[in-house]
C-alpha positions in Angstrom: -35.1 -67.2 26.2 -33.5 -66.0 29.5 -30.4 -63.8 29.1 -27.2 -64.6 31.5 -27.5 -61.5 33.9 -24.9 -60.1 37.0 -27.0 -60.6 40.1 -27.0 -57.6 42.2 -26.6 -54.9 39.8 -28.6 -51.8 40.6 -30.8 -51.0 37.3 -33.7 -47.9 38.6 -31.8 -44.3 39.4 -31.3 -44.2 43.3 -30.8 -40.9 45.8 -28.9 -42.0 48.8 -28.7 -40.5 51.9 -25.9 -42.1 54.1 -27.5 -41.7 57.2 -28.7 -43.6 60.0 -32.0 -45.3 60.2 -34.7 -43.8 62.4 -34.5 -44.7 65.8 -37.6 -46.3 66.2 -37.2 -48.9 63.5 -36.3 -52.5 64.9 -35.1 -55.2 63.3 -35.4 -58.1 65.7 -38.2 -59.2 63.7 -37.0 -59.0 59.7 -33.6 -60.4 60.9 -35.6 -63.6 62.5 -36.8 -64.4 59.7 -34.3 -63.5 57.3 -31.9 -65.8 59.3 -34.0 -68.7 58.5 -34.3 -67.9 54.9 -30.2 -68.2 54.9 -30.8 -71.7 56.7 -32.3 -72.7 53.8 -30.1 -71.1 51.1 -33.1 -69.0 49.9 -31.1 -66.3 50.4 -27.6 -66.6 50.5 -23.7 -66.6 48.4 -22.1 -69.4 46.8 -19.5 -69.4 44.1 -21.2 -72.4 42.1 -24.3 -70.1 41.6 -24.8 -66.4 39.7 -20.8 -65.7 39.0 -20.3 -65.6 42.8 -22.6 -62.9 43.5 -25.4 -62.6 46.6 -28.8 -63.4 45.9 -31.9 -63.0 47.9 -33.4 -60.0 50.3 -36.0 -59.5 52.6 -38.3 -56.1 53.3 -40.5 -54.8 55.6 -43.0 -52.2 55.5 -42.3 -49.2 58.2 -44.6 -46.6 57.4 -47.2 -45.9 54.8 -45.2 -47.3 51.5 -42.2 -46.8 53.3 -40.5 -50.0 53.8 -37.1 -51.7 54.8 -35.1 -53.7 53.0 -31.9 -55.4 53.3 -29.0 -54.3 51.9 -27.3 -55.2 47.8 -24.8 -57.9 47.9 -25.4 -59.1 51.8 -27.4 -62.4 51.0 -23.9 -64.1 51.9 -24.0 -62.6 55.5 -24.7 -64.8 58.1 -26.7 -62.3 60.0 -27.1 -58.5 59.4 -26.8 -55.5 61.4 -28.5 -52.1 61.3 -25.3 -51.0 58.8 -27.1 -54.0 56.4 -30.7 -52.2 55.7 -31.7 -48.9 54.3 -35.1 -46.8 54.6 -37.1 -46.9 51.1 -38.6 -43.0 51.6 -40.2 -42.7 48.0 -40.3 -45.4 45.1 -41.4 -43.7 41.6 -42.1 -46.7 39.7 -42.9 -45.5 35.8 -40.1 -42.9 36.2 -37.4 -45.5 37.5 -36.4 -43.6 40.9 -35.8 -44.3 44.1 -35.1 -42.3 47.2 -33.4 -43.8 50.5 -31.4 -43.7 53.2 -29.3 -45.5 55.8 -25.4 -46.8 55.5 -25.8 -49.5 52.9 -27.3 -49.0 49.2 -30.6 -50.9 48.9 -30.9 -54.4 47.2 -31.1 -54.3 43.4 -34.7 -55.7 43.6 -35.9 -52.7 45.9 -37.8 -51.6 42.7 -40.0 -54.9 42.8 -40.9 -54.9 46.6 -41.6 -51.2 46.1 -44.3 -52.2 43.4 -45.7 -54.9 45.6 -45.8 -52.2 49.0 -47.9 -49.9 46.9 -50.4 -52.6 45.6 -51.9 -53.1 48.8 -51.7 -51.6 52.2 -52.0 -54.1 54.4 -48.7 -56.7 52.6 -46.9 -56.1 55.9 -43.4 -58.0 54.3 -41.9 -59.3 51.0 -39.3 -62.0 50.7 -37.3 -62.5 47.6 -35.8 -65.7 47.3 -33.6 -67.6 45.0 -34.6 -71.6 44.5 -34.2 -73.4 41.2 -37.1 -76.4 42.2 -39.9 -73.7 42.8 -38.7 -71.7 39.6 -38.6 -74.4 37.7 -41.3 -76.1 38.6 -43.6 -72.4 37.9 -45.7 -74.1 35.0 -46.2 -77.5 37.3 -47.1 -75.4 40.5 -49.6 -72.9 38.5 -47.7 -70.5 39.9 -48.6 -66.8 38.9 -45.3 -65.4 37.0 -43.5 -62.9 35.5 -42.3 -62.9 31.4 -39.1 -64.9 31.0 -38.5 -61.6 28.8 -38.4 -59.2 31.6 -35.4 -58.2 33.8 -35.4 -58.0 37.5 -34.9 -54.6 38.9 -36.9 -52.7 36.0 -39.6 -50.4 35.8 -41.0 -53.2 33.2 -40.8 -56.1 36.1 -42.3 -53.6 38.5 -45.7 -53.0 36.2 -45.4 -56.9 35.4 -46.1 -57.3 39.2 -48.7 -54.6 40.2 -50.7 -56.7 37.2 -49.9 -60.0 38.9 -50.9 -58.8 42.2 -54.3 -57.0 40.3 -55.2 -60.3 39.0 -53.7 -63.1 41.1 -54.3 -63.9 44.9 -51.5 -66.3 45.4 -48.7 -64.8 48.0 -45.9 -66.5 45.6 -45.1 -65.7 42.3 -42.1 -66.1 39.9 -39.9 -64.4 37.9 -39.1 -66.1 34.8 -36.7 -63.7 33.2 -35.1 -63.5 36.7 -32.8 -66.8 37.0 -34.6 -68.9 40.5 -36.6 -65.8 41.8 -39.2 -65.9 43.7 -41.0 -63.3 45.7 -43.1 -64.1 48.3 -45.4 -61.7 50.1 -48.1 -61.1 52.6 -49.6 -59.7 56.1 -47.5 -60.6 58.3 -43.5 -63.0 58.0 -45.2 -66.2 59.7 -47.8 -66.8 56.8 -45.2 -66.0 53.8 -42.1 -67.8 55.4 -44.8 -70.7 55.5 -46.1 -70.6 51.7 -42.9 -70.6 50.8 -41.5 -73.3 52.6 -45.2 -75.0 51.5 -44.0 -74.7 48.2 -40.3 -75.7 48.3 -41.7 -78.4 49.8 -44.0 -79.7 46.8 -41.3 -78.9 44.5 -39.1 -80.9 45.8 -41.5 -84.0 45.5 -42.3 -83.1 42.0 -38.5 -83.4 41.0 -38.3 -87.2 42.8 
């Protein structure tokens, strides 16, 4: 059964440098497309859902598995700035770790994206959204999922998804021990904004 969790707490050791991003990173693009996630409440902060907290983030990869990724606790922000994301420089996933830096702490989930970056080189961006139809409609949608008994933000969910990604094609999956997440992923934001709207979109007649 799926425990009652605090959304947004960090669970993998983290070393933080509180430093600016590199130069040459631009966010023009991430930010379009995490602005329309918030249109949608995919990502976003309301006091009626998760004790108040944030929910959601967005990543993109920068270089190699490098990637960026918004910022914990600023799903309720209306748009970010370059103060909202951090630099992933080295994810250790069986040992817990990671390494970043920029002038936020990265989003509790960073672990998971990290997992998905190193499955496959070309997954160019990973959304993590929040939306109760799609989650609960996993089982209806055949959607490819997670264990109801594994936590977000673990080294656990982060070996759960390199084995979803090994053995499933779809570019959404579910987290069923993660209350409403999804993650979407793929090649480029166009194509996984789409799926996931695709799919919020049959969920939403299946609940009529």
């Amino acid at each position: 059964m799926l425990e009652t969790e605090t959304e947004g707490v960090i669970k993998y050791h983290l070393k933080h440098q509180n430093i600016r991003l590199p130069s040459d990173i631009t966010l023009t693009e991430i930010n379009t497309w995490r602005s329309l996630c918030y249109q949608l409440q995919l990502i976003g902060q309301t006091s009626e859902l998760y004790q108040g907290y944030a929910y959601g983030n967005i990543s993109q990869r920068y270089k190699d598995t490098q990637f960026i990724i918004s910022g914990t606790q600023t799903g309720g922000e209306v748009q970010l700035s370059v103060q909202d994301y951090c630099l992933i420089t080295h994810a250790d996933l069986s040992q817990n770790t990671l390494q970043a830096q920029g002038e936020c702490r990265p989003s509790s989930e960073a672990l998971t994206h990290a997992s998905v970056y190193q499955q496959n080189p070309e997954i160019h961006c990973v959304i993590h959204a929040h939306n109760s139809e799609i989650w609960q409609a996993t089982h209806a949608l055949s959607l490819p999922h997670t264990s109801e008994q594994i936590a977000y933000g673990t080294p656990e969910m982060a070996l759960a998804v390199q084995n979803l990604l090994q053995q499933n094609s779809s570019p959404v999956f579910t987290m069923l021990g993660h209350e409403d997440g999804v993650i979407a992923y793929g090649n480029d934001f166009s194509s996984t904004f789409a799926a996931l709207v695709k799919l919020l979109a049959t969920a939403k007649q299946l609940s009529l």
